[in-house]
C-alpha positions in Angstrom: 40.4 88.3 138.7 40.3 86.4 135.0 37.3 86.6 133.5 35.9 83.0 132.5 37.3 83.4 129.0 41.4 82.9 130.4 40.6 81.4 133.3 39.4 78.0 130.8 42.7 78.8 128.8 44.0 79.8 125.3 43.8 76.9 123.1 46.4 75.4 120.5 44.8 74.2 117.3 45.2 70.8 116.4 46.7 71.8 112.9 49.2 73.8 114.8 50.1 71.0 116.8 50.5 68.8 114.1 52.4 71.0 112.3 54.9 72.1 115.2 55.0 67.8 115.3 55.9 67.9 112.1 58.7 70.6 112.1 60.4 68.8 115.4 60.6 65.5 113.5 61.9 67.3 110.9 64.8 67.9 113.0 65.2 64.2 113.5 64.9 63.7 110.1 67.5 66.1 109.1 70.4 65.3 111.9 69.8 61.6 112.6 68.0 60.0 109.2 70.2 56.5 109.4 69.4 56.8 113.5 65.8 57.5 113.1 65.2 54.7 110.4 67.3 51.9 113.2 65.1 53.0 115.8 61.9 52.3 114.2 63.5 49.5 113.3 63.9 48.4 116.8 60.9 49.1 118.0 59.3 46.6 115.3 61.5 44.2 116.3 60.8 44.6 120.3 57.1 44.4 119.5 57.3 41.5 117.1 59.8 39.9 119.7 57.2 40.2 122.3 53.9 39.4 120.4 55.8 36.0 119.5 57.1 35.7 123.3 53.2 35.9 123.6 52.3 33.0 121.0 55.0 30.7 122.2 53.6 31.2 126.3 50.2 29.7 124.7 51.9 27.1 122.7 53.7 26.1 126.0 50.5 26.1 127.9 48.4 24.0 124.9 51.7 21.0 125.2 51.7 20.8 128.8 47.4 20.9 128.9 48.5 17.9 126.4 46.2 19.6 123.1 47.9 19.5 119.6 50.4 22.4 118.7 51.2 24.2 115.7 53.8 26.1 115.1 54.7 29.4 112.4 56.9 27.4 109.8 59.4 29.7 110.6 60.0 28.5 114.0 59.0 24.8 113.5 62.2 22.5 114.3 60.2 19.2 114.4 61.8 18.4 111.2 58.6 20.5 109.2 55.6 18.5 111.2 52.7 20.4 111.1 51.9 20.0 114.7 52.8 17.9 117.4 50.3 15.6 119.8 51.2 15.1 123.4 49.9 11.5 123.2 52.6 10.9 120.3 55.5 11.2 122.0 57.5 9.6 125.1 58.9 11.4 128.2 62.1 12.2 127.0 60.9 13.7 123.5 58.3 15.8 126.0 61.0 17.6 128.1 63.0 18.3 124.7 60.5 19.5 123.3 59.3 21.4 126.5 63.1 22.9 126.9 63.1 24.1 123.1 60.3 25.7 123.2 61.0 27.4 126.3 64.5 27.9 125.3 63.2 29.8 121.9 60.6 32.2 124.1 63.9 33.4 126.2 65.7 33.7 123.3 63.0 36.1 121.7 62.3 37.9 124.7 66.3 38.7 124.9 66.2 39.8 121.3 63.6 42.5 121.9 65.2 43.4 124.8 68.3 44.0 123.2 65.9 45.4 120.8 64.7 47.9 123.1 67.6 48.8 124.9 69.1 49.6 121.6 66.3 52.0 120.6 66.2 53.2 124.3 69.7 54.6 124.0 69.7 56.1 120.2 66.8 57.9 121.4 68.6 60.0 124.1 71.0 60.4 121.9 69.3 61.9 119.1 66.1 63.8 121.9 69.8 66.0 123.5 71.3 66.2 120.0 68.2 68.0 118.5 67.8 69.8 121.6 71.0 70.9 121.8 70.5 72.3 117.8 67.2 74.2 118.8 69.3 75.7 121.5 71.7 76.9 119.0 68.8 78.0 117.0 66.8 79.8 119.2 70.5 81.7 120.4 71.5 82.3 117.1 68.3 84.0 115.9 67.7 85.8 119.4 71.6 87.3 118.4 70.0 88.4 115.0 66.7 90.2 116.2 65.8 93.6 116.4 66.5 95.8 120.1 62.3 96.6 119.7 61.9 92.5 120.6 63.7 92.8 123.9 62.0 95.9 124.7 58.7 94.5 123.8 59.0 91.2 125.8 60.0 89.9 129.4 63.7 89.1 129.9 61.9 86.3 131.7 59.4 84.8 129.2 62.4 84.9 126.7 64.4 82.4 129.3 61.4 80.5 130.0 61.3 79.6 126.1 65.1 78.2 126.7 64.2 76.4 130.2 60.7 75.3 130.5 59.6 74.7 127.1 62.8 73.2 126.1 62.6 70.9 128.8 59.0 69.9 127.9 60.7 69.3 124.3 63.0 66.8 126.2 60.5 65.0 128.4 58.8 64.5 124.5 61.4 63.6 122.6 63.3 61.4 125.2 60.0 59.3 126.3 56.7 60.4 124.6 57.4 59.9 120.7 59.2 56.7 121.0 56.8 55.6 123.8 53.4 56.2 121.2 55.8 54.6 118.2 56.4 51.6 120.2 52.9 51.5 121.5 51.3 52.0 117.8 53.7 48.8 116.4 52.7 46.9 119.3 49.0 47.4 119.0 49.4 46.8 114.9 51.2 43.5 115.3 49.2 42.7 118.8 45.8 42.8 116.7 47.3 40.8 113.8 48.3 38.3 116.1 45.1 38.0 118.4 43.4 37.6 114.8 45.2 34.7 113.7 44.4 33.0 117.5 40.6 33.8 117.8 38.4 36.4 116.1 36.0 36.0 118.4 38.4 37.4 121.4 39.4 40.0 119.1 36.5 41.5 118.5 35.7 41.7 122.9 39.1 43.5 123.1 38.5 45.7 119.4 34.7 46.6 121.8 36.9 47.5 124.9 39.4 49.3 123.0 36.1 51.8 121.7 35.0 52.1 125.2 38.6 53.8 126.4 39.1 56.0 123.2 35.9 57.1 123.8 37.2 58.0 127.2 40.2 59.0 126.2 39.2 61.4 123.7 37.3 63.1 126.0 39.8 63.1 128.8 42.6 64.6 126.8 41.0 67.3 125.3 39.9 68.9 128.5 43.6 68.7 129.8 45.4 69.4 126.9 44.0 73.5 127.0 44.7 73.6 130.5 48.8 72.1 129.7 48.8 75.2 127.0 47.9 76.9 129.2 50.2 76.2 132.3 53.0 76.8 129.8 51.6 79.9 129.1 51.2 81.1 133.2 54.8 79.7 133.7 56.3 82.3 131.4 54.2 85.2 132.9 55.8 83.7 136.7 59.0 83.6 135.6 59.0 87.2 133.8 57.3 88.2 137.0 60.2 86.7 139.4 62.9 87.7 137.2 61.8 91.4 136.8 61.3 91.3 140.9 64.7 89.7 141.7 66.2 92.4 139.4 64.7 95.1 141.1 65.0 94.1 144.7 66.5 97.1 146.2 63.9 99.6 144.5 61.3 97.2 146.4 63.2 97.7 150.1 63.4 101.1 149.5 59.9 102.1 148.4 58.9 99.1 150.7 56.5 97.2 148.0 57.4 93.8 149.4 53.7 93.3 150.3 52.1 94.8 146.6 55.0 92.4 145.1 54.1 89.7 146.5 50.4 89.8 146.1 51.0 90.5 142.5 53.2 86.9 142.4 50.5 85.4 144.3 47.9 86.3 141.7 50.4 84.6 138.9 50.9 82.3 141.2 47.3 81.1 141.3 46.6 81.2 138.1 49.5 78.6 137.6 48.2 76.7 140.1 44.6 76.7 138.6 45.8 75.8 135.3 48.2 73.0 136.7 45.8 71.4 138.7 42.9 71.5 136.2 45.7 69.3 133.7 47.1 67.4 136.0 43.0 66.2 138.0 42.5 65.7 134.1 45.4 63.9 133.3 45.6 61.9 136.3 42.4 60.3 136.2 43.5 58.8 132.6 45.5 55.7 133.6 43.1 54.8 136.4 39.7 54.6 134.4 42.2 53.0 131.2 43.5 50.0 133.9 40.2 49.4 135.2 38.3 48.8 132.0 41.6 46.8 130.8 41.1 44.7 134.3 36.9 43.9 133.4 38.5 43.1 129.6 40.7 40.5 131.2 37.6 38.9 133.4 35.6 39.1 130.1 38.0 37.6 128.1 38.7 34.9 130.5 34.8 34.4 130.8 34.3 34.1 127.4 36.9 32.2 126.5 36.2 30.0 129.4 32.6 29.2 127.4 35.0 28.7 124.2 36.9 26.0 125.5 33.7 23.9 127.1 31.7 24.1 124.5 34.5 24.1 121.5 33.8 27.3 119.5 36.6 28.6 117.5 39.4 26.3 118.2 39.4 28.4 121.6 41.8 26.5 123.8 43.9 27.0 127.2 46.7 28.3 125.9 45.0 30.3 123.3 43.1 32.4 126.8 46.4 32.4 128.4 48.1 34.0 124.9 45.2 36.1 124.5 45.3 37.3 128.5 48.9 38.4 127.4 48.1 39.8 124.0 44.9 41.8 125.2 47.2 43.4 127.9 49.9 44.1 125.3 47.4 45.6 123.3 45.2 47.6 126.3 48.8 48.4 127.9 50.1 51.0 124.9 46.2 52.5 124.8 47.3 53.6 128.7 50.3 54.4 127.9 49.5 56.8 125.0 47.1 58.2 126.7 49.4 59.0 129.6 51.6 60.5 127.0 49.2 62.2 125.5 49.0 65.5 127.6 52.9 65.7 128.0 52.9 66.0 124.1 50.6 68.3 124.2 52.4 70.5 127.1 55.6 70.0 124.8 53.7 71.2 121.4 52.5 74.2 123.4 56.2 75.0 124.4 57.0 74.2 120.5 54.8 76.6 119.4 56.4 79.4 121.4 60.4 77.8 120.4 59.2 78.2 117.0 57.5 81.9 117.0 61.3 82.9 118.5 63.0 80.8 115.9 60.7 82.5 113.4 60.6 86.0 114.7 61.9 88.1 111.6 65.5 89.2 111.9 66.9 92.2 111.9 67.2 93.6 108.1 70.4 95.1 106.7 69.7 96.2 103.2 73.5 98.0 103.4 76.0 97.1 101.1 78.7 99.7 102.5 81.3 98.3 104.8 84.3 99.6 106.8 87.4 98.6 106.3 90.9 99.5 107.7 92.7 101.9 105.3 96.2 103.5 105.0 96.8 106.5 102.4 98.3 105.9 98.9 100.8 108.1 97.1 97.9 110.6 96.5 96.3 110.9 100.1 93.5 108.1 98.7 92.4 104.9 100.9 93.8 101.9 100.1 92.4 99.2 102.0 94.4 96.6 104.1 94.2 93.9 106.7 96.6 95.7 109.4 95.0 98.0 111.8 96.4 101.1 111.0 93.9 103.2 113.3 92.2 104.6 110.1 89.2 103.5 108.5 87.2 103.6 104.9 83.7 103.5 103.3 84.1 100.6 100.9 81.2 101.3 98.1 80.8 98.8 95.6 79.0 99.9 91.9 76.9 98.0 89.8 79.3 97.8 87.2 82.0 95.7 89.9 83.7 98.9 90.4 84.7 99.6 94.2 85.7 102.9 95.3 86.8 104.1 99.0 86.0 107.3 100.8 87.8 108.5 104.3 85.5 108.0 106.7 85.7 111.7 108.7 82.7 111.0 111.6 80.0 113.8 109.5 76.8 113.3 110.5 73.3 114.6 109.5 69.6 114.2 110.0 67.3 115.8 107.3 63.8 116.2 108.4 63.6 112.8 110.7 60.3 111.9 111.8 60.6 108.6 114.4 57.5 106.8 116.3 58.0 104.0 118.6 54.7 102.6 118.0 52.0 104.0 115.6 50.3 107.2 115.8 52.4 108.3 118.8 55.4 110.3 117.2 58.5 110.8 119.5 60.7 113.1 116.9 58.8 115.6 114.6 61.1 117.4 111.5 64.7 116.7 113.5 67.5 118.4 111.5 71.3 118.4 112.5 74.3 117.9 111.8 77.7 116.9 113.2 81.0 117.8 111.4 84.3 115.2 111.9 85.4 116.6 115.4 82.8 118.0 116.5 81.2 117.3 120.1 77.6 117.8 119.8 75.4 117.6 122.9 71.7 116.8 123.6 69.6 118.4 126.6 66.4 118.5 127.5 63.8 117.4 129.9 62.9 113.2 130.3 61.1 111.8 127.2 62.2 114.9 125.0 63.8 112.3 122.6 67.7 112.8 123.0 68.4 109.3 123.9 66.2 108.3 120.9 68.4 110.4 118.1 71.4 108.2 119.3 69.8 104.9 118.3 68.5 106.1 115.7 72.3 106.7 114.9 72.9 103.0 115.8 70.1 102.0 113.4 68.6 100.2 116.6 65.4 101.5 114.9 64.4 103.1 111.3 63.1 106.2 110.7 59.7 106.9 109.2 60.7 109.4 107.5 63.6 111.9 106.6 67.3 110.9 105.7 70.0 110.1 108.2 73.6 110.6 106.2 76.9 109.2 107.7 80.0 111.0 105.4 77.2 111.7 103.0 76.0 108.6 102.9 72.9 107.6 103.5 72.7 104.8 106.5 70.4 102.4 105.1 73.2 101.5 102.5 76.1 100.9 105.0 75.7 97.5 106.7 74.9 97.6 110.2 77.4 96.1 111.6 80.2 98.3 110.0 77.9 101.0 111.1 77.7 100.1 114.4 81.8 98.9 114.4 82.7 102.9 113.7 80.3 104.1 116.7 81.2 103.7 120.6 78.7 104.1 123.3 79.0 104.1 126.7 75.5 103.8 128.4 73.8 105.5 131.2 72.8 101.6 132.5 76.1 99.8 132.4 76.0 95.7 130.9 78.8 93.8 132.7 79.0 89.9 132.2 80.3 87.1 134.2 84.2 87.0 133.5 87.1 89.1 134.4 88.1 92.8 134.7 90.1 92.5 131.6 87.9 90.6 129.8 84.9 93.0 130.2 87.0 95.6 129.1 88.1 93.8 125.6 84.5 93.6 124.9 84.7 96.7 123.0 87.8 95.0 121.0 88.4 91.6 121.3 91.8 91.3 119.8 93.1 94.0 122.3 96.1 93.4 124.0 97.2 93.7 127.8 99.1 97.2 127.4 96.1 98.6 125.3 93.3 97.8 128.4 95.5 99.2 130.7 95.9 101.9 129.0 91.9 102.2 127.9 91.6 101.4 132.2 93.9 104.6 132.5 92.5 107.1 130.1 89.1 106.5 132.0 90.6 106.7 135.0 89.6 102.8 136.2 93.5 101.8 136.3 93.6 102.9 140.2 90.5 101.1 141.9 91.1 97.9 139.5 94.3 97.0 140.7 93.1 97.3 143.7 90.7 94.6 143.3 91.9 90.9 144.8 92.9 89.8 141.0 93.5 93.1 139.8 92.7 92.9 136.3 92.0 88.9 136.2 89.7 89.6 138.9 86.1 87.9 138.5 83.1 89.4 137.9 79.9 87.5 138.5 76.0 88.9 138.8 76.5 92.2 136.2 79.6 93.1 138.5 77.5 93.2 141.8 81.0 93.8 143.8 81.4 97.0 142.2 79.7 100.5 143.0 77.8 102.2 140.4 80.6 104.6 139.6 83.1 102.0 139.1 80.6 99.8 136.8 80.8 102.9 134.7 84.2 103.7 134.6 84.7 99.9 133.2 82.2 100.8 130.7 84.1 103.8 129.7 87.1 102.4 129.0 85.5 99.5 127.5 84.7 102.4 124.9 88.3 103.3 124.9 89.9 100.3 123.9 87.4 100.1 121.1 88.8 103.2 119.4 85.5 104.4 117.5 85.6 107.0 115.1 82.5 108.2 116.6 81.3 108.4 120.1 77.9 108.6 122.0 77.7 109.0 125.4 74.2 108.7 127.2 74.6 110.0 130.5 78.2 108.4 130.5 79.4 109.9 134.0 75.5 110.3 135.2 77.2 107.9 138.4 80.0 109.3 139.4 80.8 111.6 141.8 82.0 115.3 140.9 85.4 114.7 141.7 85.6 111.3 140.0 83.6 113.0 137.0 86.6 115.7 136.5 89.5 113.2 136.7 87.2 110.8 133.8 86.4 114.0 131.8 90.1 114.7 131.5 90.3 110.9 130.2 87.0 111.4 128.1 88.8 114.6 126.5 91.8 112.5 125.4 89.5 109.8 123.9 86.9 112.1 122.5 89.9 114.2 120.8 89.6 114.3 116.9 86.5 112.2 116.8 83.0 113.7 116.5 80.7 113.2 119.8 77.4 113.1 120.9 76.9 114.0 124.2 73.3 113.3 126.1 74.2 114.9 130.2 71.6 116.5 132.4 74.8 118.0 134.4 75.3 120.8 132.0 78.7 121.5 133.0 80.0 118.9 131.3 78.5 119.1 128.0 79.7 123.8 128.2 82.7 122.8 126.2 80.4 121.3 123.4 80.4 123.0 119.7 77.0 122.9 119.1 74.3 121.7 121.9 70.7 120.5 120.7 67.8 121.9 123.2 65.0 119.3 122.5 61.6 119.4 124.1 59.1 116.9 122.9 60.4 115.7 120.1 61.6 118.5 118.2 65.0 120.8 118.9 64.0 124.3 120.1 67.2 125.8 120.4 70.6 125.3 119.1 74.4 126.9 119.3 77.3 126.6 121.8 76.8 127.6 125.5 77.6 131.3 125.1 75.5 131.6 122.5 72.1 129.7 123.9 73.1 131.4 127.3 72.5 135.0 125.2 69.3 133.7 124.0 67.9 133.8 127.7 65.5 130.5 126.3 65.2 126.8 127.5 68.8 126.1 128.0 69.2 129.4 129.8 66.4 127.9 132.5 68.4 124.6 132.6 71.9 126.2 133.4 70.8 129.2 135.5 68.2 126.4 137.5 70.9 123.9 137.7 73.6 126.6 138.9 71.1 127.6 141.9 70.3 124.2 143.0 74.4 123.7 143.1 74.9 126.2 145.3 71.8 125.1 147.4 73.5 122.0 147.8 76.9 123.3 148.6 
């Protein structure tokens, strides 16, 4: 259970929220500066449009009651009269009078509600335009972050940043901000107003208003940890959900259906505890706010009531009928705010995790070595060009502006590599190999020994801590990663399809492929025969990480997805680990054919298919034990000799 410490909630200071305000209005600022000026400019117009709607229902009031009217000279078209006496004037010049002044309220109330419609609909505009750019954002910089964040973090939490909090964003954006805007105006030009009818009214609503900040103040802070916190639960549900839905056939197997679900149940109530703790919070708001706006309005009316008897401060009917109006346009937004209040705060919360994404540091790439496509001068030297001539070249710029070009041949070597994960808990210890241009190069050893490790290390999906990794003699820090990565193919033990077709999940690995080139990628790993045989063939669709498809035949996609990429260097990771023996010889003939002049690492627990290998790395814990081809390592009678001999017997136990 959480102790008392989570269960009230982590908490979002109020300099962080103001600050994560600040940034997202930035945004506005940035994308819609001639929108976001009109808008406010609206709004002052809608609340000025109905503060005077206000004055001219008490002026209407005052000339029916027969008292004296004045009117603002701006709106005065009784030829610049200073007022206008009930007693002064006949029938006829009543009901004109009457219709004009009625005529000019309607008039003003249409113009701020044109007003508001206007700001009403530049305000979607601009809340899905700036979404729609935090979106790009957030993708963007999740495209340029390290592989340790995705294996640090829920796939889950990451989507619930892109779903949940975004959506809060919306709600925000859409209604909340240009709600309080409107509602602040209102309340500035509502007070100015109420001043120039009756201080003395003014000051009962100014002692009201106190009474519900007070209220407010309290109210809101008490919900606002719990919304943070909600936002907070929500991710940890979703991660929880997605991680379960993923893994739904491991739970039927091992049957865990019942430990599953009272794990989501314990998420589950912790949402629910934090939601309900906002929301009894949040819901009480408006209720209390209306009420003590309700004993204003008797209190008002009381007295002004007293005012009007007895004569004190030119309180008349009309001014308590304008004043009824302008105390509930000024109590109204109060409400309002406060309604708003805890659906900023939610959205501020799901700010602050949009913005530790969008401000995650990127992925470094100090390299200044790139890869080019290359064809051979008149004295066997690289020459770079545009056309894909199937060879490739280190481009090296100097610091004098010099540029020179090296072949790149596929020689790799690790000097002395030490490698942690996290701190204090080393996976490689003093790793030193080396791979010539051809060479196939294998990795074995027990789970957790570190083979798969060495080949991201390759990838430069993680630095070393220590040692030197060189690639032709140069040193991989200097070459950009993605040239690095652009002259390595991998084929993966877990295979990544995505939503598309046969064809098009095979060009992954080269984009600008054509058809004859992923049939003949499908062919060389030996995919050709069950694809066609799919409804589409090759423009058949693949949905849900190609759930239609065995294991195997996930692989063998993946395989030639490596093909048509024509790397100079390969690394397979358990790359036929799911398919059957028979399959596995027909794909190793293809895998020959691809693997042919290009130097390969090879991670297989089947040691059969790694026997052909020129050198094969024996790793245990971290560090290589044994090295050599297979005759050679067999002759030692070691480690590897264990694996093959172990492996052979358990072969023929299964035969």
């Amino acid at each position: 259970m959480p102790n008392k410490k989570a269960k009230r909630g982590p908490r979002l200071s109020f300099k962080d929220m103001m600050k994560n305000l600040k940034r997202l209005l930035g945004y506005l600022w940035k994308y819609y500066p001639a929108q976001f000026v009109l808008v406010i400019v609206t709004i002052l117009l809608s609340t000025l449009a109905n503060a005077i709607g206000s004055l001219y229902m008490g002026q209407i009031t005052d000339f029916i009651a027969g008292n004296n009217i004045s009117f603002l000279p701006i709106l005065d078209f009784f030829n610049g009269a200073n007022g206008v006496s009930y007693g002064a004037i006949g029938d006829n010049e009543w009901f004109r009078i009457l219709g004009e002044l009625t005529a000019m309220m309607a008039i003003v109330y249409f113009i701020g509600a044109a007003a508001n419609y206007a700001y009403q609909r530049m305000t979607a505009v601009m809340s899905q335009g700036v979404q729609k750019r935090i979106r790009d954002a957030l993708f963007e910089k999740m495209e340029s972050l390290p592989l340790s964040y995705f294996d640090s973090r829920s796939h889950g939490d990451i989507m619930s940043v892109y779903t949940n909090d975004i959506d809060s964003l919306r709600e925000m954006m859409s209604r909340a901000v240009p709600m309080i805007v409107s509602s602040l105006a209102t309340m500035t030009v509502v007070l100015i107003v109420m001043f120039i009818q009756s201080w003395l009214l003014t000051l009962v609503v100014l002692g009201f208003f106190v009474i519900i900040l007070i209220v407010m103040s309290y109210v809101t802070k008490q919900s606002a940890k719990y919304f943070i916190a909600q936002q907070r639960a929500l991710a940890k549900a979703d991660g929880y959900i997605e991680e379960l839905t993923t893994g739904q056939k491991v739970i039927k197997v091992f049957n865990y259906e019942e430990r599953a679900k009272m794990g989501f149940n314990e998420l589950n109530e912790n949402l629910c505890r934090y939601t309900t703790s906002a929301q009894r919070f949040s819901s009480i708001l408006g209720p209390i706010t209306n009420n003590i706006g309700n004993l204003q309005f008797a209190v008002i009316a009381l007295i002004g009531a007293y005012g009007v008897i007895n004569n004190i401060n030119g309180v008349t009917i009309g001014v308590i009928v304008s004043f009824l109006s302008l105390s509930k346009g000024f109590i109204n937004p109060v409400a309002m705010v406060s309604q708003q209040i805890n659906t900023i705060t939610m959205a501020l919360a799901g700010a602050e995790r949009i913005f530790a994404l969008i401000d995650e540091k990127s992925e470094l790439d100090e390299g200044y070595v790139t890869l080019v496509y290359a064809k051979e001068d008149e004295n066997g030297n690289p020459v770079e060009t545009n056309e894909r001539t199937g060879r490739w070249a280190w481009k090296h710029p100097h610091g004098d502006g010099s540029v020179s070009y090296t072949w790149l041949k596929g020689k790799i070597t690790f000097h002395d590599v030490d490698f942690s994960y996290t701190p204090g808990k080393q996976i490689l210890h003093h790793v030193t190999l080396w791979a010539k241009p051809g060479q196939k190069v294998a990795f074995v050893g027990p789970t957790g020994a570190g083979k798969t490790t060495i080949t991201n290390l390759i990838n430069r999906f993680y630095d070393i801590e220590d040692g030197k990794i060189r690639y032709d003699d140069i040193n991989i820090n200097k070459i950009k990663k993605a040239d690095l990565r652009r002259s390595l193919g991998m084929v993966l033990q877990d295979t990544a399809l995505f939503t598309g077709t046969v064809k098009e999940n095979i060009a992954y690995g080269n984009p600008d492929a054509t058809d004859e080139q992923i049939v003949e990628a499908a062919k060389l790993a030996n995919a050709d025969n069950f694809i066609r045989m799919l409804p589409k063939g090759y423009d058949t669709m693949l949905t849900n990480a190609g759930a239609g498809l065995s294991q195997g035949q996930r692989q063998l996609l993946s395989i030639a997805r490596c093909a048509v990429a024509n790397p100079p260097v390969m690394i397979l990771d358990e790359a036929t680990s799911s398919i059957d023996s028979r399959t596995e010889k027909l794909v190793q003939q293809g895998m020959d054919a691809i693997m042919k002049g290009r130097t390969v690492f090879v991670i297989a627990h089947r040691l059969s298919t790694i026997q052909n290998s020129d050198a094969i790395m024996v790793l245990e814990r971290g560090s290589i034990i044994e090295r050599g081809n297979h005759e050679d390592l067999l002759k030692q009678q070691g480690k590897y000799y264990q694996l093959y001999t172990g492996g052979q017997m358990k072969a023929k136990a299964n035969e």
